[in-house]
C-alpha positions as CSV (number, residue, x, y, z in Angstrom):
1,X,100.7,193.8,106.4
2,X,102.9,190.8,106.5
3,X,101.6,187.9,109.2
4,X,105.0,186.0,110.1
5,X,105.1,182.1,111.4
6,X,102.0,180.6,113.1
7,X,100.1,184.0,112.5
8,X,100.2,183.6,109.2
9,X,97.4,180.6,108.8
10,X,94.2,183.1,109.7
11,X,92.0,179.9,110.4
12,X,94.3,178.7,113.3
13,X,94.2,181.5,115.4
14,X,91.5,184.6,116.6
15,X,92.2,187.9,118.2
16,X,88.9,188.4,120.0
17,X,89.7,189.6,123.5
18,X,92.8,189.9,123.2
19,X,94.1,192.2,120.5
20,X,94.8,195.6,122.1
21,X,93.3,197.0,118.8
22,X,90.0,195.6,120.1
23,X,90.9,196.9,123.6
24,X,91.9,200.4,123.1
25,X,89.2,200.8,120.7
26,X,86.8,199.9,124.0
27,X,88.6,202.6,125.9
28,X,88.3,205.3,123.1
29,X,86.3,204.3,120.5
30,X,83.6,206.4,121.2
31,X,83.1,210.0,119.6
32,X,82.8,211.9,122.8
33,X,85.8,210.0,124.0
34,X,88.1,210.9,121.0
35,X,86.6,214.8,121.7
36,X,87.2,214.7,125.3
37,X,90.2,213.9,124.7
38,X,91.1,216.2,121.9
39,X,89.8,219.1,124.5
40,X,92.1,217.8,127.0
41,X,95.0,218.0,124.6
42,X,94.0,221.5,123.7
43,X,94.2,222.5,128.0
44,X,90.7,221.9,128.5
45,X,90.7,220.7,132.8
46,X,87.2,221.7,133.8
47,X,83.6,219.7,133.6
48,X,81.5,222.5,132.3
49,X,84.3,223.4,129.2
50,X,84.3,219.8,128.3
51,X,80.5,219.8,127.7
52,X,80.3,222.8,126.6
53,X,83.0,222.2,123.8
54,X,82.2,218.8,123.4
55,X,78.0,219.4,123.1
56,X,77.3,216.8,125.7
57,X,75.0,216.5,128.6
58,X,76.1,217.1,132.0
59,X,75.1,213.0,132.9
60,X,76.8,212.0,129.4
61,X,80.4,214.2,130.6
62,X,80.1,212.8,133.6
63,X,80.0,209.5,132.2
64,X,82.5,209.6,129.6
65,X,85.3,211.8,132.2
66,X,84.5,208.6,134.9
67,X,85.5,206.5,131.8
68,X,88.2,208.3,131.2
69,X,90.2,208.5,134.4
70,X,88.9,204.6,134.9
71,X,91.2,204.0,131.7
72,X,94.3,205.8,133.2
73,X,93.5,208.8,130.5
74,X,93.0,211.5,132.8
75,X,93.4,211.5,136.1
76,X,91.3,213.7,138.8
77,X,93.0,216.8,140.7
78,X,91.4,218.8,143.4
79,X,91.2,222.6,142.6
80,X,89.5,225.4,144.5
81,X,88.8,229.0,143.4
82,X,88.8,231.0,146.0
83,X,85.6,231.9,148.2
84,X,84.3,228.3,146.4
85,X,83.7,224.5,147.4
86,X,86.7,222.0,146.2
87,X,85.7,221.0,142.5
88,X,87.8,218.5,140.3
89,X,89.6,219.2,137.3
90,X,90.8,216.4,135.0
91,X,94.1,216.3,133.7
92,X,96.2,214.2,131.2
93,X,98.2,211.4,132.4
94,X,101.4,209.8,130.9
95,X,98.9,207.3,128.8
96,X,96.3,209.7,127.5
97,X,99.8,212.0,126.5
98,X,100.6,208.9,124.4
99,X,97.5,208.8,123.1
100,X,98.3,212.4,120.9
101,X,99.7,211.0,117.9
102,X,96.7,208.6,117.6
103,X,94.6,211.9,117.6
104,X,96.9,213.8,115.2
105,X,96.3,211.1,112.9
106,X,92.8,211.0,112.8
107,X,92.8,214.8,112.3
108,X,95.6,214.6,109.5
109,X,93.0,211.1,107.9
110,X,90.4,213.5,108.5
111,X,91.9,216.6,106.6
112,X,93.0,214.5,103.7
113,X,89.9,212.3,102.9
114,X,86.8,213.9,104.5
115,X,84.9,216.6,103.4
116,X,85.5,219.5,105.5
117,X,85.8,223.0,106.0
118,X,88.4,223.6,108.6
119,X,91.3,225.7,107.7
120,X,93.2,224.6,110.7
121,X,96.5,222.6,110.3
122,X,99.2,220.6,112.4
123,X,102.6,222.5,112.5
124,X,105.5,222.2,114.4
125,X,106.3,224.8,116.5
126,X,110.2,225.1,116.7
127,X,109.9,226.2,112.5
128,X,106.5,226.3,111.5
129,X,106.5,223.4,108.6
130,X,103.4,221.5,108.3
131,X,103.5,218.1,110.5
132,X,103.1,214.7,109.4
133,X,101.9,211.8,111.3
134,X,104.3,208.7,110.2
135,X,105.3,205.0,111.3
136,X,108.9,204.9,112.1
137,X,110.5,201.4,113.4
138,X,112.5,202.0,116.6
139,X,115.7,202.1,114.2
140,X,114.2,205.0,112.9
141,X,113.2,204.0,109.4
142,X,110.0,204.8,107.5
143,X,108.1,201.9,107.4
144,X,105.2,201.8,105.5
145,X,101.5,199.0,105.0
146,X,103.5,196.8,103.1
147,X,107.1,196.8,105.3
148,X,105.1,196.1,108.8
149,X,104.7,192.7,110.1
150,X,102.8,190.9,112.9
151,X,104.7,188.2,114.7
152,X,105.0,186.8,118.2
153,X,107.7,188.1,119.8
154,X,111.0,187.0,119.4
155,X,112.3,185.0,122.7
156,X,115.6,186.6,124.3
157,X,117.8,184.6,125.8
């Protein structure tokens, strides 16, 4: 990681409340959150499946869905089976869908340096190869630790 112009003097400057590291860590940085949302990528929409699958208390569900949506994760939809009351369901919005690859990362970090006993693998489903979480820049180049650099953004104009 390369630090570029004023960033580059560590005792000049701090990122406390303001790096969206810090942030978005806030929002899902939590294990239940990460598995809520993992259940929710896998088409879970109801309360009782997500603490059921999750192993979490109804009050702890409650709390972390109410997170959740509060984040702009999920976002609450009315549903009714028939002959029963309205009940919500929680769905994925546009920010917890661009939360995935953050989630197939930890898996694939997960696979590769934990110990673990899961057989299960990310693939794509067009061709069946194994997929690989990567950094790409918006050119499309592989850019690895060493090729990525923090900087203030460049002014246009």
């Amino acid at each position: 990681m390369i630090l570029q112009g004023v960033l580059s003097d560590r005792d000049a400057w701090s990122a406390v409340g303001r790096c969206s590291i810090e942030k978005a860590v806030a929002v899902v940085g939590t294990r239940t959150a990460m598995l809520v949302m993992r259940e929710a990528y896998y088409g879970t929409t109801r309360f009782d499946d997500f603490a059921e699958r999750v192993g979490m208390t109804k009050a702890a569900t409650a709390a972390r869905l109410s997170a959740l949506v509060d984040a702009g994760l999920l976002e609450q939809r009315d549903y009714r089976e028939e002959g029963q009351r309205t009940r919500k369901e929680y769905v994925l919005t546009e920010a917890g869908t661009d939360l995935m690859p953050v989630v197939w990362a930890l898996f694939q970090w997960g696979r590769k340096h934990l110990p673990s006993d899961t057989v299960l693998e990310l693939a794509h489903h067009g061709c069946g190869a194994p997929v690989d979480v990567e950094v790409r820049c918006a050119e499309g180049h592989e850019v690895g630790l060493d090729d990525v650099e923090l900087r203030l953004p460049r002014r246009q104009g």
